[in-house]
C-alpha positions in Angstrom: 103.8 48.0 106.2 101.7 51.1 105.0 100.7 50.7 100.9 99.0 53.6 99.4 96.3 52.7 96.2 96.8 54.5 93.3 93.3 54.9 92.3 91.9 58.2 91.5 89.0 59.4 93.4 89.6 56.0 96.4 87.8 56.5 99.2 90.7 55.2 102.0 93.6 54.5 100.1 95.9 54.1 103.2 96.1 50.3 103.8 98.5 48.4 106.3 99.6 44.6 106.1 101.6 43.2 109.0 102.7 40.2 107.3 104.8 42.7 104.7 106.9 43.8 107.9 108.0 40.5 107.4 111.6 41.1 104.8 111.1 37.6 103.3 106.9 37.8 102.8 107.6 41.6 100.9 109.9 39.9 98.4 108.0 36.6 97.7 104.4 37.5 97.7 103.0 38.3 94.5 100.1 40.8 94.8 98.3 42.8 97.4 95.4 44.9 96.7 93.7 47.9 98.3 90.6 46.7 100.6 88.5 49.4 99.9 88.9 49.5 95.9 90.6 46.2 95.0 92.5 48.1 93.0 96.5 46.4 92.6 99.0 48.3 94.8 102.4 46.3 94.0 102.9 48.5 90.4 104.6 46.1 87.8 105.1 43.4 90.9 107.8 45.6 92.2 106.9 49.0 93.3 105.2 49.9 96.5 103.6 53.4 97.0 104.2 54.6 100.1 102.1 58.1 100.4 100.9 60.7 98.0 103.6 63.5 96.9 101.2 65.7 94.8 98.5 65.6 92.1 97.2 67.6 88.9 94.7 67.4 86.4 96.6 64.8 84.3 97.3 62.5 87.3 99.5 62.0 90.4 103.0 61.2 91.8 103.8 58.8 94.8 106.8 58.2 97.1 107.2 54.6 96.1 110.0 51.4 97.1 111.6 49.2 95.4 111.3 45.8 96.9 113.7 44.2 94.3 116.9 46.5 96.3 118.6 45.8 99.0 117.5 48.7 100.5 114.1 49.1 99.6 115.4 52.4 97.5 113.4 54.8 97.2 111.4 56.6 93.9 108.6 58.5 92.3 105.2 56.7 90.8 103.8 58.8 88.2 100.4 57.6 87.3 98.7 59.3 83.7 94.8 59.2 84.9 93.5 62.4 83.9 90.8 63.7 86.2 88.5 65.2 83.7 87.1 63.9 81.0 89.1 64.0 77.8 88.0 63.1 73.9 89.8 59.9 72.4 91.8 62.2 70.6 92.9 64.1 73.6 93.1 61.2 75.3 96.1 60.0 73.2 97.7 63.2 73.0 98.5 63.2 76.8 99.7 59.3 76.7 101.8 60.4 74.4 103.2 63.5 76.2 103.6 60.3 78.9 105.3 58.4 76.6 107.9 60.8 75.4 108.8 61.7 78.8 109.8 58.1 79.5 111.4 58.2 76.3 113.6 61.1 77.2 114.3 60.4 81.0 115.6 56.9 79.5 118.0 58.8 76.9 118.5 61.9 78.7 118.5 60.7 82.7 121.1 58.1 82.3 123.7 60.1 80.8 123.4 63.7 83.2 123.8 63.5 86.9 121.6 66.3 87.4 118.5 64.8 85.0 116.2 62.1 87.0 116.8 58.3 85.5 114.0 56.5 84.1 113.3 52.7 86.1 110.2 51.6 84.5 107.4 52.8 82.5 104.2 50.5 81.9 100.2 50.3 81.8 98.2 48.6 84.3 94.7 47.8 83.2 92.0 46.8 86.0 88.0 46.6 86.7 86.6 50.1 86.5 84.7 50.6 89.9 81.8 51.6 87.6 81.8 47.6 86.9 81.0 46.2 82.8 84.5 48.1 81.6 87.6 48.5 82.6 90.2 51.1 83.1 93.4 52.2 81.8 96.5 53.5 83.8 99.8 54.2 82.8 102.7 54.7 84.8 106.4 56.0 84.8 109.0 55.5 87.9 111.7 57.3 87.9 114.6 58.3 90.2 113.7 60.1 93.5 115.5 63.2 94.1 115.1 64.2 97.8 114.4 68.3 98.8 112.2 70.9 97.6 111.6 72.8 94.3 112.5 75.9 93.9 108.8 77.5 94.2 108.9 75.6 97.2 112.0 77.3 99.0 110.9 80.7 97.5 107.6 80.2 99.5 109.6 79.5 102.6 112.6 81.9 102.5 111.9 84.8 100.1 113.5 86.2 97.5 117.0 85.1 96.1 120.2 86.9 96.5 122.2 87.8 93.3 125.0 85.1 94.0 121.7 82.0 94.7 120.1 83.3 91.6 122.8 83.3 89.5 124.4 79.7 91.1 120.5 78.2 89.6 121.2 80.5 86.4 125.0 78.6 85.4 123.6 74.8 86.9 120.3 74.7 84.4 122.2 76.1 81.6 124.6 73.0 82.2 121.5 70.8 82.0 120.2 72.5 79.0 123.4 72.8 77.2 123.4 68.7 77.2 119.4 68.9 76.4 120.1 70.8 73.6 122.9 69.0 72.1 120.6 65.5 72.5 118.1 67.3 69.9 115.5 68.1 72.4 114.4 71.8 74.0 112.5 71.3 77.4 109.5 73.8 76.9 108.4 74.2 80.4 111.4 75.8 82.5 110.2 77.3 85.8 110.7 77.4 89.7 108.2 74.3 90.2 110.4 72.3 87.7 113.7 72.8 89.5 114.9 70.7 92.4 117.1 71.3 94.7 118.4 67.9 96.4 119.6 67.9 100.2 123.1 67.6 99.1 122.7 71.2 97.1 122.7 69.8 93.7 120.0 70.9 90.8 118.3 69.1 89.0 115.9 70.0 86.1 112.1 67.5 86.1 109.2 67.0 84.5 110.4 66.2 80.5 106.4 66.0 80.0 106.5 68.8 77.5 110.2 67.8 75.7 110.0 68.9 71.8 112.7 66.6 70.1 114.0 68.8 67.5 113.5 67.0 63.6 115.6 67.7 60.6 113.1 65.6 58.1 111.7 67.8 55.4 108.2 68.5 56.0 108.1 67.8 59.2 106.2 70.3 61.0 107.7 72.3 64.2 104.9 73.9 65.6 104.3 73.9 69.1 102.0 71.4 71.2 100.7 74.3 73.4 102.6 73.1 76.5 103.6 75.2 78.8 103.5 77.4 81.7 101.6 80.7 81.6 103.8 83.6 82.2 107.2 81.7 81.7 107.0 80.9 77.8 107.7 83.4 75.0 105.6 84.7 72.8 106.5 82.1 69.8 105.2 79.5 72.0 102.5 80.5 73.6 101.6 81.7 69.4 102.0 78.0 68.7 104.9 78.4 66.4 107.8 76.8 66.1 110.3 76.4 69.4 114.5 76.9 69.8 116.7 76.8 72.3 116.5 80.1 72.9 112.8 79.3 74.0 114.5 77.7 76.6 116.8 80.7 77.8 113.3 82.9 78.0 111.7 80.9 80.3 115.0 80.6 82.4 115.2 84.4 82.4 111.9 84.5 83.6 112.8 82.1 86.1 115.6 84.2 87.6 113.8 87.5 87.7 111.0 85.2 89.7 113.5 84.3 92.3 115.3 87.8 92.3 111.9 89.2 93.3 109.6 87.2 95.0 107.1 88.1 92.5 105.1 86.1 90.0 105.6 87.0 86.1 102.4 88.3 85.5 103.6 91.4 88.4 106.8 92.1 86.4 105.3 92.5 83.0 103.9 95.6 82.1 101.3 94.2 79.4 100.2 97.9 78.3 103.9 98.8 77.2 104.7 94.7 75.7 107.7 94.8 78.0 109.0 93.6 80.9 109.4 95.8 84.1 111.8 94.3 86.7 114.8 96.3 86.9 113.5 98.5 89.7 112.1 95.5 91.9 115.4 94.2 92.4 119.0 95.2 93.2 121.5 93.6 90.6 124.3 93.9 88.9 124.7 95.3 85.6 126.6 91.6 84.5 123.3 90.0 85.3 120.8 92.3 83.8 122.3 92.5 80.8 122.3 88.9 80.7 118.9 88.4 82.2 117.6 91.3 79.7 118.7 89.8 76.4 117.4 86.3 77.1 114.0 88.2 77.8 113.7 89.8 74.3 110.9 89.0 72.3 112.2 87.5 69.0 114.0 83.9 69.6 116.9 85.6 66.7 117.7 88.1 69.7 118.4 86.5 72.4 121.3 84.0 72.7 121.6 80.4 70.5 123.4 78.3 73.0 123.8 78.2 76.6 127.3 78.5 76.0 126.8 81.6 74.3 125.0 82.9 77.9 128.0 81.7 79.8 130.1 83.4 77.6 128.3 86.8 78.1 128.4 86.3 81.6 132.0 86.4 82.0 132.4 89.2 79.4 130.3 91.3 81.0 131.8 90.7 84.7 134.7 92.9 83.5 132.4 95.7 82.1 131.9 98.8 84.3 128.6 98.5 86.7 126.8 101.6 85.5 126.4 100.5 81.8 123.5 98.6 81.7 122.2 98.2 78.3 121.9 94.6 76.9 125.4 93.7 74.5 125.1 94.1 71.4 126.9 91.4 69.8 126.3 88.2 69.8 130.2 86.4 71.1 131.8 89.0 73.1 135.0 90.9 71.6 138.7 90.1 73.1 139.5 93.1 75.8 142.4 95.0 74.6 145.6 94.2 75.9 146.5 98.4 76.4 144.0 101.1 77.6 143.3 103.5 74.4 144.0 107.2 75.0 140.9 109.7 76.5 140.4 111.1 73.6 139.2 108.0 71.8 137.1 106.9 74.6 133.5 106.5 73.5 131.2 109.1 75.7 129.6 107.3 78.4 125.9 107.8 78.0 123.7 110.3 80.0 120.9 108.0 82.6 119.3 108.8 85.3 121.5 107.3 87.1 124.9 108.4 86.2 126.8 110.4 88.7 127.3 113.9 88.0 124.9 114.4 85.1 124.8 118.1 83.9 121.7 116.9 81.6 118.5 117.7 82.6 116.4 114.7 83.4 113.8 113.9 80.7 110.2 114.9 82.0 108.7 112.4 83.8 105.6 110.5 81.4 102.3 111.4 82.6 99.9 108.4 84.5 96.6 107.5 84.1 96.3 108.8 87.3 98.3 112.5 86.5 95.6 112.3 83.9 92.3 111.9 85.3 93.8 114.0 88.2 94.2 116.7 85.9 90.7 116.4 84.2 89.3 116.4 87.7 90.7 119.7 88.2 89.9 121.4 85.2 86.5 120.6 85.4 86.2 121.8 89.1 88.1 124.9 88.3 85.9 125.6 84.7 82.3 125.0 87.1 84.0 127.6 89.9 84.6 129.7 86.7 81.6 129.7 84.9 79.4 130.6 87.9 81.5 133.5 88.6 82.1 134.9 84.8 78.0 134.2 84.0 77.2 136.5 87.2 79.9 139.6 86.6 79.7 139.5 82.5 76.8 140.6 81.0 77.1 138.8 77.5 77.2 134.8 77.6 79.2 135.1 74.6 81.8 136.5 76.4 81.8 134.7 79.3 82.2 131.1 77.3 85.3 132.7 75.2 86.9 134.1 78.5 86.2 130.8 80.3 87.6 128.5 77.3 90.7 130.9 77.1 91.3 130.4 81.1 90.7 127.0 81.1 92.7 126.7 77.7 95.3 128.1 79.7 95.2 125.8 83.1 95.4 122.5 80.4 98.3 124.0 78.8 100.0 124.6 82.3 99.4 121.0 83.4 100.9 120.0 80.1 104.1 121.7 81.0 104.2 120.7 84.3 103.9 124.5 85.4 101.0 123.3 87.4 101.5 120.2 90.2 99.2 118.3 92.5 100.1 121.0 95.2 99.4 123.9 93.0 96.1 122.4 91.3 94.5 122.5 95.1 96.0 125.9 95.7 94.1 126.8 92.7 90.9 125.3 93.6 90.6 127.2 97.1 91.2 130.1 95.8 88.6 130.4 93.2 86.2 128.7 95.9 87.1 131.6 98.4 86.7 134.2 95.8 83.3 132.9 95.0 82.3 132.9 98.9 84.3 135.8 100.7 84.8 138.6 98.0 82.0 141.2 98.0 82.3 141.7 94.3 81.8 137.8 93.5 78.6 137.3 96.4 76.1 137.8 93.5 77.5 134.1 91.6 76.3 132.4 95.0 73.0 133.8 95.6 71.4 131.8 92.5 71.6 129.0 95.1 69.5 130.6 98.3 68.5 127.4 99.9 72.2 126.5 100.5 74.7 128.3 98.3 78.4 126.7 99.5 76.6 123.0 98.8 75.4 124.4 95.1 78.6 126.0 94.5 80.4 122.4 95.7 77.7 120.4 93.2 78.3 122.2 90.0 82.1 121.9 90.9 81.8 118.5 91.4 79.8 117.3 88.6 82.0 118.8 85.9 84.9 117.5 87.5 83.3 114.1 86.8 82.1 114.9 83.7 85.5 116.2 82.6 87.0 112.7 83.9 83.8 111.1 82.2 85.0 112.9 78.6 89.0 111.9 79.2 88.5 108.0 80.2 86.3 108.1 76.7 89.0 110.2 74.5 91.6 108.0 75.9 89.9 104.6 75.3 88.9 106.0 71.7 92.3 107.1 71.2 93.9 103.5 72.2 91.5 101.5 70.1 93.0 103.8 66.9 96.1 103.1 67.6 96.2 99.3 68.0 94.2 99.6 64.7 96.4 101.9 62.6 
């Protein structure tokens, strides 16, 4: 029989003993121990790992058995050995994390079906390899839920349909409706942390970072700083205190994940504070008004219980498809029983996307790139310019107050959208040819003799870069003021 050592950092941790083929030698003998490390492999004289599932910086997991079942069943090793080294202080604060997960998998696993059970938790201490001290492990075994997380089956098949995303959606808000009425908010909801067993059932893992919630007065709430990056809200990743609704964030952000194949950091737009995955995915209005309140910043406006979310699931199921704008209310009003007459029908409001709009569409926002586009262009156009007005006007003072007016008047038309991409390089040609081909205009050239089209090109060039130069500035000045006032 194959025994994998638990060790961090052994050398050959595979080891094989043909006398544990033997059914009555694996339950009688009392220790075996790996022959390259010595380490102990039979955890708490029961448990035999098997092979490694996966490791982290905090430790590692193992496919283990249990020799004390009939048949050998099946679980998961969890060894705390952190990898790097940690303070006293830190030290404690992860065996702790350790020790509340047991804590919770004993209260929590026991009683929901789709939570793993807790089957041991204890500390081994052995020789340190380093020899004169020794070290210190500590281990949890729980129950083994065979299949693949759900980061794992995104990896493999892609994104999520709407009826896949919103089956995960109603089976964790099960499991966190029973979290939450135990006193306890998970903290770390995301793909990696939900399974998916062969049999098609969820289950929620890794209670690690479980905040039970305390009524004792004084008792502080902050935040321990656990979590995932991109999945918690902002009043936990600002250390403060945590709610349910913490919970329903990181779930939301979870479901968006699936719907799109993409990671959070793609689908928020950090510049605006908001998040931008409505046009990444196709989905109903039901769900994204679902998905988009459970996203909102403040933990006061998103939902309070998962049955609240349910709730607004159903409600909204029965609302037209175009309206897409996040309820309002927080337990959805009983339908009326009769249809009210068309006059007192509210107006329905004007989107993009509503049929038969006789609104205008608002103008579309300027982009960075509109805006250094359009710099580029002005500058080009106002070095054309200036070599043609210094060479036909006699006075310079008249040829800067002409050339601010025209070029005063090219900003202004890119401003009102009078001027596009396609007319901007109209523009540009023709004030090139004029320079080159019109008798009248040959004198601007001739300042360059040596090669006059590659002069001409250089001046338009280098204020087009400087003009770009002198926007990226204004704009970087002008959002440093505004985060400040």
């Amino acid at each position: 029989m194959e025994v994998y050592c638990t060790r961090p950092g052994c050398p050959r941790p595979q080891n094989y003993f043909s006398d544990l083929d033997d059914s009555s030698m694996l339950k009688t003998v009392q220790q075996k121990f790996c022959t390259t490390c010595g380490m102990p492999l039979i955890l708490s004289g029961r448990y035999l790992p098997v092979r490694l599932l996966g490791q982290g910086g905090f430790g590692a997991a193992f496919l283990a058995r249990d020799r004390y079942t009939p048949g050998m069943r099946q679980c998961v090793a969890k060894l705390l050995q952190p990898s790097i080294s940690l303070t006293p202080a830190q030290l404690k604060i992860a065996q702790t994390l350790f020790e509340r997960e047991a804590a919770v998998l004993e209260e929590l696993g026991n009683e929901h079906s789709q939570i793993p059970s807790l089957l041991a938790f204890f500390e081994l201490t052995v020789p340190s390899l380093q020899g004169g001290k020794n070290d210190q492990f500590f281990y949890l075994v729980q129950e083994f839920i065979d299949g693949e997380n759900l980061e794992e089956e995104l990896a493999v098949k892609g994104k999520f349909s709407e009826d896949e995303t919103m089956e995960v959606l109603r089976e964790i808000l099960k499991v966190l409706d029973f979290v939450h009425s135990r006193g306890s908010i998970h903290r770390d909801i995301k793909p990696a942390n939900i399974m998916r067993a062969k049999n098609g059932r969820l289950y929620l893992l890794d209670f690690g970072a479980v905040k039970q919630v305390t009524q004792t007065a004084g008792t502080s709430k902050a935040s321990t700083g656990i979590y995932s990056l991109g999945y918690a809200p902002p009043e936990q990743m600002s250390g403060q205190e945590v709610y349910p609704a913490t919970d329903f964030y990181a779930l939301a952000v979870t479901c968006i994940t699936l719907l799109s194949g993409l990671q959070p950091t793609e689908l928020f737009d950090s510049y605006r504070n908001e998040w931008n995955w409505r046009s990444r995915v196709q989905v109903s209005s039901r769900l994204a008004q679902v998905l988009d309140r459970m996203l909102l910043p403040a933990p006061s406006q998103r939902y309070q219980s998962a049955a609240e979310v349910e709730a607004a699931l159903k409600y909204n199921s029965q609302q037209p498809t175009m309206v897409v704008q996040p309820p309002t209310v927080t337990t959805p009003p009983p339908l009326p029983t009769q249809p009210p007459p068309p006059t007192q029908q509210p107006p329905v409001p004007v989107t993009a996307t509503a049929p038969g709009s006789l609104q205008p569409s608002p103008r579309r926002a300027f982009s960075v790139w509109d805006v250094l586009g359009g710099a580029a262009f002005t500058g080009f156009e106002g070095g054309l310019l200036a070599i043609a007005l210094t060479s036909l006007l006699p006075s310079p003072g008249l040829s800067i107050g002409l050339l601010g007016m025209i070029v005063g008047g090219l900003i202004f038309g890119q401003y009102r959208r009078a001027i596009e991409q396609t007319e901007m390089l109209i523009i540009s040609a023709g004030t090139f040819a004029l320079l080159w081909f019109f008798p009248a205009l040959r004198a601007a050239v001739t300042i360059y003799p040596s090669s006059p089209i590659t002069g001409v090109l250089f001046v338009g060039w280098l204020a087009a870069l400087g003009a770009i130069a002198a926007t990226a500035i204004f704009r970087l000045i002008y959002k440093l003021l505004s985060n400040i006032f």
